[in-house]
Backbone bond lengths (Angstrom), bond angles and torsions (degrees), N, CA, C in turn:
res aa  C-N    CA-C-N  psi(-1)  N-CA   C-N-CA  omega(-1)  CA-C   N-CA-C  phi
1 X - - - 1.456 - - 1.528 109.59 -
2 X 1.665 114.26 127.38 1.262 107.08 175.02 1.598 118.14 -85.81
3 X 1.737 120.66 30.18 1.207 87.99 -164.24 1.646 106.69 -95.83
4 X 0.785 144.53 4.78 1.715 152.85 -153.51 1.816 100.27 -139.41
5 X 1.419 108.00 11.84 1.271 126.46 175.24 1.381 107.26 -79.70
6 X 1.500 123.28 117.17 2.131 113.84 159.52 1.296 108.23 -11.09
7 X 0.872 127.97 131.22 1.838 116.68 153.81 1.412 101.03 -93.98
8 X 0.930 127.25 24.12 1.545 123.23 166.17 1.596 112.30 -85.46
9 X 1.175 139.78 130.42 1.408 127.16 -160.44 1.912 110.78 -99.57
10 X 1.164 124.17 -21.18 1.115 99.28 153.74 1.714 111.48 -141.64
11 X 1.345 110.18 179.61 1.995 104.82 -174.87 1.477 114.47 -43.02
12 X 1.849 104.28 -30.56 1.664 95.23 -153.71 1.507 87.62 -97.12
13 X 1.426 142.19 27.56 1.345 152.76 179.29 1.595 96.23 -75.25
14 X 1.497 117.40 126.95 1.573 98.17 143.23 1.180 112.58 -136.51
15 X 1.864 114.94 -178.38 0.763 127.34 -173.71 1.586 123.26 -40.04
16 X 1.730 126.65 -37.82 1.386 101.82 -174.91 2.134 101.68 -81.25
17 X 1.469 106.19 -26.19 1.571 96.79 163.44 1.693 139.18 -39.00
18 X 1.591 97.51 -27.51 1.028 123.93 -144.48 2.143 71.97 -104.26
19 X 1.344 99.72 -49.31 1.621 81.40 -171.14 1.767 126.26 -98.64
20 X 1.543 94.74 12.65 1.313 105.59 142.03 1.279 142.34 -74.60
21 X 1.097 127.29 6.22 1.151 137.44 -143.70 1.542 86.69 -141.49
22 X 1.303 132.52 -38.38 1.185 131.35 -174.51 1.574 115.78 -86.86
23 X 1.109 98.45 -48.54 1.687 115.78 -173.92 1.601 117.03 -35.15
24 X 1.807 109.90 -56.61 1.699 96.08 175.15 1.982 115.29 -82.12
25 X 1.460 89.25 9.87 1.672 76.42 165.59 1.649 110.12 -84.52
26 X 1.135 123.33 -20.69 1.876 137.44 -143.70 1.321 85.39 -108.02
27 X 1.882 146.76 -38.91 0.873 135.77 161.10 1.462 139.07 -55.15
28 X 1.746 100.23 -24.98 1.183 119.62 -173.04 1.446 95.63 -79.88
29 X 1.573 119.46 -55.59 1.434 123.39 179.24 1.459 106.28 -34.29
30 X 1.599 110.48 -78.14 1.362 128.12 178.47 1.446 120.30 -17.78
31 X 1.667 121.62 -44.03 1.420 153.01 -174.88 1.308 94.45 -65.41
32 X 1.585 124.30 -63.24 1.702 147.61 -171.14 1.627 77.72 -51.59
33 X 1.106 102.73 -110.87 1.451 107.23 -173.84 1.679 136.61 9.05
34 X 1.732 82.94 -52.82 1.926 84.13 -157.73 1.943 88.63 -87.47
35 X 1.352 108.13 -5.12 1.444 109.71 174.40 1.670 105.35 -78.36
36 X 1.340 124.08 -40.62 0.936 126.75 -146.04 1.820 93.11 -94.89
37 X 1.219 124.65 -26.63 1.553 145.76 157.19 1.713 98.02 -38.12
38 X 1.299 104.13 -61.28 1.840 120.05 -154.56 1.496 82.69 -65.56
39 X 1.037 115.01 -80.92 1.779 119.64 -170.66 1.811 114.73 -28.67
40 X 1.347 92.23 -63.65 2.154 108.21 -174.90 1.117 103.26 -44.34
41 X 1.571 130.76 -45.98 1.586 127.82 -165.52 1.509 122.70 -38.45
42 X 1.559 103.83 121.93 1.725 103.51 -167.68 1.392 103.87 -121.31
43 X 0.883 153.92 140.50 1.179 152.84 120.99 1.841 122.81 41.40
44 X 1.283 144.59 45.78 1.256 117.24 -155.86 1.527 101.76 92.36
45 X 1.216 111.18 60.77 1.795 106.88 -158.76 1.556 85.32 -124.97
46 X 1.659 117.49 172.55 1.351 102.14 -179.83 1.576 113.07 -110.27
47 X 1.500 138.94 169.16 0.946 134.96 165.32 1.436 131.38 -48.88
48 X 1.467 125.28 -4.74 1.443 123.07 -176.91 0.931 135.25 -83.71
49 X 1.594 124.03 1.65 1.293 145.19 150.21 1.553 109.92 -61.06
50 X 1.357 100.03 -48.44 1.581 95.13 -162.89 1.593 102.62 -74.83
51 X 1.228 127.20 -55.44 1.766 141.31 160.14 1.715 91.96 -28.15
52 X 1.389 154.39 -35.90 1.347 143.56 -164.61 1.534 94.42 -90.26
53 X 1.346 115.36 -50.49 1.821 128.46 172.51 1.159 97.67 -44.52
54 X 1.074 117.17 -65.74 1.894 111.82 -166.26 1.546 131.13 -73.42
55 X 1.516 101.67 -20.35 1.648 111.80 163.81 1.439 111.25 -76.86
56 X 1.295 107.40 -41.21 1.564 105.44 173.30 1.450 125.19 -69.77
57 X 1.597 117.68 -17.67 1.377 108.24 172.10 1.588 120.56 -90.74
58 X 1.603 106.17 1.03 1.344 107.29 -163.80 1.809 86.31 -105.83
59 X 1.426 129.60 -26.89 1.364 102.98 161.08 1.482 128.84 -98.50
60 X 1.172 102.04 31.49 1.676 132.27 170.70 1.835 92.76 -86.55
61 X 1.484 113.05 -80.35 1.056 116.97 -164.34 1.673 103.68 -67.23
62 X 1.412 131.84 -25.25 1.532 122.67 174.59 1.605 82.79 -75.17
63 X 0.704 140.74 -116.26 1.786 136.01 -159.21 1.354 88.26 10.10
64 X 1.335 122.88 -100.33 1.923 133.95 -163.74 1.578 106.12 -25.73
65 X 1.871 113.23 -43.65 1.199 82.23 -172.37 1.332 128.91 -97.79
66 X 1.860 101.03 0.68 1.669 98.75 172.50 1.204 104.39 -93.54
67 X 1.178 140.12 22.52 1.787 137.59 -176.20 1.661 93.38 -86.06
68 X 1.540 108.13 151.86 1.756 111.94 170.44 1.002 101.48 -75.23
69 X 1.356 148.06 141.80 1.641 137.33 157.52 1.543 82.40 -112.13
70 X 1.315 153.17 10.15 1.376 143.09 -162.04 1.685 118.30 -47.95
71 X 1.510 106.35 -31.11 1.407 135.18 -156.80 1.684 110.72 -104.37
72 X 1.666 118.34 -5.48 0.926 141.36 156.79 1.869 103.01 -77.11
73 X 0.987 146.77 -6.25 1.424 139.59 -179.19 1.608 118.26 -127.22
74 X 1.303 97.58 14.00 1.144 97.33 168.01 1.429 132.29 -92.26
């Protein structure tokens, strides 16, 4: 079972590799979300949509900012 497996794919992998690779998926989610937020809004609706939007964009943006982009400036 891979689930308790590294998700890092090989030894010399690290963590910001590991969260490059993740980051424009969690933005894209984040995007889903704050769309899917805009649409749901009801009348007297409760805050837990928006609290799911905002946890998800803040490990959207921690993903982005521990990812290497180093190799992007070259």
């Amino acid at each position: 079972m891979g689930l308790f497996k590294d998700p890092r794919r090989s030894p010399d992998d690290t963590r910001a590799s590991y969260a490059r690779r993740r980051a424009p998926y969690l933005i894209l989610i984040a995007v889903g979300c704050t769309v899917y937020a805009l649409m749901k809004q009801q009348p007297g609706g409760s805050n837990t949509i928006w609290i799911g939007v905002f946890v998800m964009w803040v490990a959207a943006a921690l993903s982005a900012y521990a990812a290497d982009w180093s190799d992007l400036r070259k």
